[in-house]
C-alpha positions in Angstrom: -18.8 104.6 -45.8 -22.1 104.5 -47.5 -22.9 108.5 -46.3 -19.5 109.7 -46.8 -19.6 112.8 -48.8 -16.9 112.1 -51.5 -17.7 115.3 -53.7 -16.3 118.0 -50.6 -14.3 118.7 -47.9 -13.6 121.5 -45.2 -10.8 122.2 -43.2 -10.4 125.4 -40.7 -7.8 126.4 -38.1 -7.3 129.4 -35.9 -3.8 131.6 -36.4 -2.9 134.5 -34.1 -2.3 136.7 -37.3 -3.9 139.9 -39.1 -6.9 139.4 -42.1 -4.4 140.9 -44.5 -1.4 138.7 -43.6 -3.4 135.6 -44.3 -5.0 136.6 -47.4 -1.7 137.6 -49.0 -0.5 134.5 -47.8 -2.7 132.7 -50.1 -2.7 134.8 -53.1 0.9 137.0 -53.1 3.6 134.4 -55.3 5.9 135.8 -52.5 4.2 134.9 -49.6 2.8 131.6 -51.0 6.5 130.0 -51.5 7.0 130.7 -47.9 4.5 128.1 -46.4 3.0 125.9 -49.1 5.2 125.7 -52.2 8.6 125.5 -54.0 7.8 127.8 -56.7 4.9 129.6 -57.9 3.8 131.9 -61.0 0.5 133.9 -61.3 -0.5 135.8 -64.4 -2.9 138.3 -65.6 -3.0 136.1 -69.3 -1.1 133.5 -70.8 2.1 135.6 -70.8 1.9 138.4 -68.2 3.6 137.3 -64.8 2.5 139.1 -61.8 5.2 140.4 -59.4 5.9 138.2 -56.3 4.9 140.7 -54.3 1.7 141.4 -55.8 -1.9 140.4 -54.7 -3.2 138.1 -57.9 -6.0 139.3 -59.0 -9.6 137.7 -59.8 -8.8 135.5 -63.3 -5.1 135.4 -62.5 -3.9 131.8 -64.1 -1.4 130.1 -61.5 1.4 127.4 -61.8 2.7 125.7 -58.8 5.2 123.3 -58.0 5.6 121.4 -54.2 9.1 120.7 -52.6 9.9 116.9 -52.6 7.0 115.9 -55.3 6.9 115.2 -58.9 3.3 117.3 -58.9 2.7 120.1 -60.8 -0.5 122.5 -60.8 -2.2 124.8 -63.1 -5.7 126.4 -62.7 -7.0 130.0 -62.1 -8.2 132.1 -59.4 -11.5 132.3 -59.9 -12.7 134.7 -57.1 -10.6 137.3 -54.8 -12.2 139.8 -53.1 -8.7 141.7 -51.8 -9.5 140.9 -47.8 -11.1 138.0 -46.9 -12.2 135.8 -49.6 -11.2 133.4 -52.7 -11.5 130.5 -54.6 -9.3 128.7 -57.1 -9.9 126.0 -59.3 -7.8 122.7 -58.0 -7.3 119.3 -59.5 -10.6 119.3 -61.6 -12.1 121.0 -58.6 -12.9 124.2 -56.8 -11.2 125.3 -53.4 -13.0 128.5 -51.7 -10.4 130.1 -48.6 -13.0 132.4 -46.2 -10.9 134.5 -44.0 -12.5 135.7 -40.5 -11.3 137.4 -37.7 -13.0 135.9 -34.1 -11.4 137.5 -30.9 -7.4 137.3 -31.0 -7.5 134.5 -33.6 -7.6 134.3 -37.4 -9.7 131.7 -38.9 -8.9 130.0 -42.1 -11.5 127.9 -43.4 -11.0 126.0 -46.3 -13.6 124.2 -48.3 -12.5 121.8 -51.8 -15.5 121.1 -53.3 -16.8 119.7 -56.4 -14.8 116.7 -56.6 -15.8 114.1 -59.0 -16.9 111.0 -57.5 -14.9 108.4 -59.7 -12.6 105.8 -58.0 -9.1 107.4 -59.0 -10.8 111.2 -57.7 -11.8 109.6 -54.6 -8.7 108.2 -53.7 -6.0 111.0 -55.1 -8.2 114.0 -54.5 -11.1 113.6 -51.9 -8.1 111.7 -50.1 -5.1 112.8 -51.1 -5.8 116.7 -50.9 -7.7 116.2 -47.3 -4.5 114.9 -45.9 -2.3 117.2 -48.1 -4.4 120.6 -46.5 -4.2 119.8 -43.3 -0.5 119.4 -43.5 0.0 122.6 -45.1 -2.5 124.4 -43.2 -0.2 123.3 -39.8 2.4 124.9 -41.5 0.6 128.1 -42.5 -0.1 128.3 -38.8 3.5 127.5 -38.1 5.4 130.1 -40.4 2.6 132.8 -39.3 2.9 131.6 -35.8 6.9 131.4 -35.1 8.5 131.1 -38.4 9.6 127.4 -38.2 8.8 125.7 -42.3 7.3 121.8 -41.5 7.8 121.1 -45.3 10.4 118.6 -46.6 12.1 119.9 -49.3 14.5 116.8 -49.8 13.5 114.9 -53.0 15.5 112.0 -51.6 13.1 111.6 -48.4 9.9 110.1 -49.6 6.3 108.7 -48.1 6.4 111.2 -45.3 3.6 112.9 -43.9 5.5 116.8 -44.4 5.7 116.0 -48.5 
């Protein structure tokens, strides 16, 4: 492991979607709840909540909470271009989502970057968020796709793969 790149990651997968669909997925509290988490809160400032149905803006703060974990988040969108683009800060990193339409496919290209390079980071975020994207990029795919939710959402089931 002695050129493994511990400070970044990217993950990408092709969805037979529209541009728009997938960008609101990622920044619309509505449309985030439906594929990725149990609850989630933009603002505009520390007390200003954006409607659920409203594309946050760039230096929106965010809140999120997952289905069947004792994890909470809390960062801020950093960049959002309204189409095809953003980037969000990410346990004490940065996440950039590039959107691009190639043929009849929608690519979604995910990079987390940044990461800092201490044991406990290395483990819980270089690691842990790898395994955790590409589960709940499967399940973008999967509710953009045919509408069937891969998450478990019972905090009695543990140590699966779909937490």
């Amino acid at each position: 492991m002695e050129n493994f790149n511990w400070a970044e990651f990217t993950k990408r997968i092709a969805i037979k979607s529209d541009m728009q669909t997938l960008y609101d997925a990622w920044t619309k509290t509505a449309e985030l709840e439906k594929w990725f988490l149990a609850k989630a809160i933009f603002k505009s400032d520390i007390e200003k909540v954006i409607s659920p149905n409203i594309n946050a803006p760039v230096n929106s703060f965010y809140e999120w909470n997952w289905f069947a974990q004792n994890y909470h988040e809390e960062g801020k969108l950093t960049q959002a271009n309204g189409k095809d683009f953003l980037e969000f800060t990410f346990a004490n990193s940065l996440v950039s989502v590039q959107i691009v339409q190639k043929s009849d496919h929608v690519f979604v290209e995910l990079k987390q970057y940044d990461i800092p390079t201490d044991e406990e980071s290395k483990k819980n975020i270089r690691i842990g968020c790898s395994e955790g994207w590409s589960h709940y990029l499967l399940n973008l795919k999967s509710i953009y796709e045919g509408g069937i939710d891969l998450r478990n959402k019972d905090t009695e089931i543990v140590g699966v793969v779909n937490n």
